[in-house]
N, C-alpha and C positions, 0 to 999 in steps of 0.2 A: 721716291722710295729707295733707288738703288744708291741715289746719296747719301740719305741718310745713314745706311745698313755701311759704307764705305766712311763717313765721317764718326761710327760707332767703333768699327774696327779699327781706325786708325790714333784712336785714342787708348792709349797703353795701359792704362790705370782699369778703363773702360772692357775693353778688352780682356785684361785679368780675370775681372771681379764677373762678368759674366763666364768665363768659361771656366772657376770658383763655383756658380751656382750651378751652372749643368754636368759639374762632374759630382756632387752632392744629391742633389734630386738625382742622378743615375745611380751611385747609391744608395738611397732607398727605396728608389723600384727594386733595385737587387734585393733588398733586405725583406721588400714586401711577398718576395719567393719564396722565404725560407719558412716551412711551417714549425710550427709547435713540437719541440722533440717528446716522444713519446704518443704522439696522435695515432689512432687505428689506423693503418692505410687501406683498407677493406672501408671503412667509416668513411673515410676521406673522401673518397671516386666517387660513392653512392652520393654522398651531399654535393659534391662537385656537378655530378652528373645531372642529379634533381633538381641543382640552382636554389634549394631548400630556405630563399633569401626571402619569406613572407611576413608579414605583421610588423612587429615594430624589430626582428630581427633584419629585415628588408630594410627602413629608415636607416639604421642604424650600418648597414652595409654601407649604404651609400653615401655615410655620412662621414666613414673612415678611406673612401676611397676604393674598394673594392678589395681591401688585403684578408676582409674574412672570404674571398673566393677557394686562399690556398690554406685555411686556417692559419697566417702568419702570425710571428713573434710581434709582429707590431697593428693587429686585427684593431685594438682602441683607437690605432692613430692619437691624434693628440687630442681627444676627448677630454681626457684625465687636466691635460693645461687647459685646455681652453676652462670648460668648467672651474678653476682653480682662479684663474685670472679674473671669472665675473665672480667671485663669490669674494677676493681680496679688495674688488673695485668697488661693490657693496659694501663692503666693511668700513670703505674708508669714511661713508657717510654715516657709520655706527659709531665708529670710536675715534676717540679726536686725536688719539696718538697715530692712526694710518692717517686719520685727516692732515693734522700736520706734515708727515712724512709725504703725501700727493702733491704738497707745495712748495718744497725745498729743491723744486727743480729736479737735475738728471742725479745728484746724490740720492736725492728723496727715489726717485724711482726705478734707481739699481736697486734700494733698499726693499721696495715692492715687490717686485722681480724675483728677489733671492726668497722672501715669504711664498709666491708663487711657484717656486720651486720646491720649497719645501712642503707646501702645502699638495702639490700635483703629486708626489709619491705615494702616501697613504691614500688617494684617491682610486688613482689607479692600482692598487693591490685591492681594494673595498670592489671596484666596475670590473677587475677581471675574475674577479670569483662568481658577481652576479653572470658575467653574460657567460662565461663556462657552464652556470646551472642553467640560465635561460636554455640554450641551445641542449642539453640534456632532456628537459623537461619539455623540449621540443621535438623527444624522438632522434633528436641526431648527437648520439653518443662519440664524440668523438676521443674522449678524453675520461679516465675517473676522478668523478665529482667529489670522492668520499672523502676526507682524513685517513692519513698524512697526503694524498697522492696526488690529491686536489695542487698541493701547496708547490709541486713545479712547476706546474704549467702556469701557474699562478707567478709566480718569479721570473719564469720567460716572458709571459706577456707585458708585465708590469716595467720590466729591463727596456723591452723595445719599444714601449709609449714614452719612457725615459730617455731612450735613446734617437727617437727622433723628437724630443725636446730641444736635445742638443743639437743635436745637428741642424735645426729652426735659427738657435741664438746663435750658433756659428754662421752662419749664413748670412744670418744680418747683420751681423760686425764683418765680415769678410767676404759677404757677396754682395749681389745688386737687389735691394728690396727686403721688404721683411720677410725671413726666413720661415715664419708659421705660416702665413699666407702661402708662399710659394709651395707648402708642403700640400696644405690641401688644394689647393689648385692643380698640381700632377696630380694627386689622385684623383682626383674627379673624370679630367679629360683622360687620367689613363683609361678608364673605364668604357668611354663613348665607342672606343672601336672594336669592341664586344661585342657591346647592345645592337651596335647597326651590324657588323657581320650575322650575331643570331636572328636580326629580322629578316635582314639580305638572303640568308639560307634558310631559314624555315617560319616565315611568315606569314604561311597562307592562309589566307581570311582575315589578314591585320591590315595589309598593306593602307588601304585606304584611310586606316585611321592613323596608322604612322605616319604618310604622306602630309594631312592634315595637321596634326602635329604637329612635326617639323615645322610647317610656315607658321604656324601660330609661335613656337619659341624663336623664326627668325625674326617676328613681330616682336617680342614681348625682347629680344635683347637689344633693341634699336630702342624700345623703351625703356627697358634699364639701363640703359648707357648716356639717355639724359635725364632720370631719371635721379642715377647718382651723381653726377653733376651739376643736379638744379640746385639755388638757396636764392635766397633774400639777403639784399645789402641793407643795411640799415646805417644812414650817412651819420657819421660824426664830425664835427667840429671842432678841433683843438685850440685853444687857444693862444696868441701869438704874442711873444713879449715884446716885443719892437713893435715899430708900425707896420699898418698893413691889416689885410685881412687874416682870418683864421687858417689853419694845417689842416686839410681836409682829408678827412680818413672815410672808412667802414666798418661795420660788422659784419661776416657773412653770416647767417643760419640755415645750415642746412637743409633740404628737405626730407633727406636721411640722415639722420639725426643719428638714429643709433644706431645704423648697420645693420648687420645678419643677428643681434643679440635679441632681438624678439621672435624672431622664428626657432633660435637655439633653443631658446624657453621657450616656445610653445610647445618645440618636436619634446623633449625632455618630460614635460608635462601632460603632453595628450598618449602619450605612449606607454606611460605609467601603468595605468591600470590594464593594456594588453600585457605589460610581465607580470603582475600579481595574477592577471587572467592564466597566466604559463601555471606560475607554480600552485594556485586551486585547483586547478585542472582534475587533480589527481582526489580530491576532497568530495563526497558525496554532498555534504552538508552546504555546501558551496555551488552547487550546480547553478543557481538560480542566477546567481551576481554572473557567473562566469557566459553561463548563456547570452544573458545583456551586453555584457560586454565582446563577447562575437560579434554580436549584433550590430550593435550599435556605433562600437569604436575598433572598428578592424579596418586598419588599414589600407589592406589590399581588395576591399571591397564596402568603399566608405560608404555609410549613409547621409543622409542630409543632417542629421542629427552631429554627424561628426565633422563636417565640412564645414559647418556654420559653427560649431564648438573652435576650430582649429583657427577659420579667421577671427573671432571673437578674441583671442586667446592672441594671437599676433598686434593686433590692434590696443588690448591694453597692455602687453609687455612695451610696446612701444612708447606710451605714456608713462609707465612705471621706470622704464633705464631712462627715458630722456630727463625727468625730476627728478632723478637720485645724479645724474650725470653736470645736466643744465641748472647752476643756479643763477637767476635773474639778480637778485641782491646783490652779491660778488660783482656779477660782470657791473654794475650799474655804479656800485662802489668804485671799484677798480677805473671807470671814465670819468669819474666825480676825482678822484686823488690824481690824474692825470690832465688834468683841467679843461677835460672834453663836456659836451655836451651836445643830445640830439635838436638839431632845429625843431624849436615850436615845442618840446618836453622840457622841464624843469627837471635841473638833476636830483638822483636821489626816488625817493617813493615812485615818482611818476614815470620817470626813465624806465625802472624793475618792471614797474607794470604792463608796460608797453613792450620789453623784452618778452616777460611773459606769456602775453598775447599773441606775439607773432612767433612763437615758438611754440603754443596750444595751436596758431592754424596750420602753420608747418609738421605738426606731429599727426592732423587729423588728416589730409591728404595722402603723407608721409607713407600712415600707417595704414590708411584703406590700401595705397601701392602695393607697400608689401605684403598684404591679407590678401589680395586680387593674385599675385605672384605664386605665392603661398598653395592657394588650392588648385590652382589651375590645373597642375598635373593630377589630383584628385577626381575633378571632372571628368577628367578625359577616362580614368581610370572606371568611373562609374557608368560612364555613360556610351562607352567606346566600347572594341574589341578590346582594348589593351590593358596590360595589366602594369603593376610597378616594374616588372624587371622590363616591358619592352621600351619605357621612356628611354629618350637619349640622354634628359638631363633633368633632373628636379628645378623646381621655381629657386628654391636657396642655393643648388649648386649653380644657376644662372647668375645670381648676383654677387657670389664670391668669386666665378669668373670674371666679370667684368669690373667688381672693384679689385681687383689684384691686378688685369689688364692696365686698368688706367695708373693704377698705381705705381707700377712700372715703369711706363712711359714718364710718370712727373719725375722718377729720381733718373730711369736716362735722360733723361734732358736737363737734371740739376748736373749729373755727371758730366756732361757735354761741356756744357754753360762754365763750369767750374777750370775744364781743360782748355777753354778757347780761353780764359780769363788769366790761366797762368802759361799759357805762348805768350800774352800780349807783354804781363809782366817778366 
């Protein structure tokens, strides 16, 4: 180990680019301090002090990293991109002009990129007026809602989800890993030594199920960590001009296929209707929806109604991104014009199908995973002492750690790799 950390430092390139990413994540932890100019500071303390972080304003806390603690300028975190990047990636399967542009390589997908950016501004100006009223409509006034007054705070928020956009793509051109990753990744574990201080000092009559807890997430990240590492080889054959036998290759297919993009769509979607719940609230005529919906989809005190809606909900988003993502046809085409073929498959129709196939049982495993992940902290919340704020970490912030972890680890050691390769030359 203490070789490693001594052959990491002693690679100049290496050494840069990582202390390039820790002095950027150091500022935006700063930046994550600085609240909202114009914010009550009477409003402020009272919600600080309440932790006022329940229903799907809670999800969504924890989803930004914990910067709605101090109501900061950058409270969305990179919601606004991320959202922007699955709705561009969509597209490209709608219109055959992004479809085009996904296949012309890294021109094609600066060209993405800059739509992605263009498209995340208007986003995040539409998501910081909703959650300024959510939280209004929640009793915690911090800010007026009204016209024109609305439209500050509205501009500061929107500046700093822009702003740590930027500082994501700087990062990734000029530090170690991708830069969006590494952002929600500090914020998540900035978070963790909160949670455990407030249970360490005022726990009492938790302990036992925090205890608990804890070993079940030290279980459940020993399984996510092979978990995102498992796939399927699928051997290929290429063919050989000379004599001799064939170029033996593979395909791997993942068993995470799509990542954290089905849980983003489910929280997105199962949360829905607790903000419509917000802004009814106030409506007589409405009582009846809003009641059920307490009820039945409140997150900080889920029913079985809503646990089984949420894994259901994870389970097909993960068939839906992986067939708008995975096409069997392409890949099958694509080993057919390179003059591969699977042993014992006929190229072409029958190859796609078999791609198919094991990319349908790879999706159904895949996706019970991340549905099993998914509600786990749920459980605990229902059936435990505990509530959302005393978890140390959500099921999805566990596997955006550990795929950002490993991820890490794959480019320092391309870094490495790349730096023993040019001593030798």
């Amino acid at each position: 180990m203490f070789n490693y950390i001594r052959q990491i430092w002693h690679s100049q390139d290496l050494r840069r680019r990582i202390l390039f990413t820790l002095g950027l994540l150091l500022v935006y932890r700063i930046v994550a301090h600085i609240a909202v100019p114009g914010v009550d500071p009477f409003a402020l303390k009272q919600f600080l002090d309440s932790r006022s972080t329940g229903g799907a304003i809670g999800i969504f806390a924890a989803l930004t990293g914990g910067a709605l603690d101090n109501f900061s300028v950058v409270l969305l975190g990179l919601s606004p991109y991320i959202n922007a990047s699955i709705i561009i990636q969509l597209c490209t399967v709608i219109f055959p002009k992004l479809e085009g542009l996904s296949k012309e390589g890294v021109q094609g997908q600066q060209q993405l990129n800059r739509y992605t950016r263009f498209l995340a501004l208007p986003i995040a100006f539409l998501q910081s007026y909703g959650f300024l009223v959510l939280l209004s409509q929640g009793g915690i006034n911090l800010v007026d809602v009204t016209f024109p007054g609305v439209l500050f705070p509205m501009l500061y928020v929107t500046a700093g989800s822009l702003f740590l956009m930027w500082l994501g793509e700087v990062m990734t051109e000029k530090g170690i890993g991708n830069g969006i990753s590494m952002i929600i990744f500090t914020g998540i574990v900035a978070g963790i030594p909160a949670t455990l201080s407030a249970m360490l000092l005022a726990g009492e009559g938790k302990m036992g199920a925090f205890y608990l807890f804890s070993i079940v997430s030290i279980a459940l990240l020993v399984a996510v960590v092979l978990f995102t590492d498992a796939h399927r080889l699928i051997p290929i054959t290429y063919a050989n001009q000379g004599a001799g036998r064939g170029v033996q290759g593979n395909i791997p297919i993942r068993l995470n296929q799509a990542g954290m993009i089905p849980i983003i769509f489910a929280i997105s979607l199962i949360t829905f209707p607790a903000i419509i719940a917000q802004f009814l609230a106030t409506a007589p005529r409405f009582q009846g929806v809003v009641s059920f919906i307490n009820l039945y989809m409140n997150s900080q005190n889920p029913s079985m109604f809503y646990i089984l809606l949420y894994f259901l909900l994870v389970m097909g988003f993960t068939y839906f991104y992986v067939s708008v993502t995975f096409k069997p046809q392409e890949v099958a085409e694509t080993i057919q014009k390179r003059g591969g073929f699977i042993p014992g498959v006929r190229p072409g129709a029958q190859t796609a199908a078999l791609l198919q196939k094991t990319s349908n049982c790879m999706n159904l495993w895949g996706g019970l995973f991340l549905g099993i992940v998914a509600i786990i902290p749920l459980i605990f919340t229902k059936y435990s002492t505990l509530n959302a704020n005393d978890l140390i970490i959500s099921g999805s912030g566990l596997i955006i750690i550990v795929g950002v972890v490993m991820e890490l680890i794959r480019q320092v050691n391309a870094q490495m790799l790349a730096h023993d390769y040019d001593k030798l030359v």
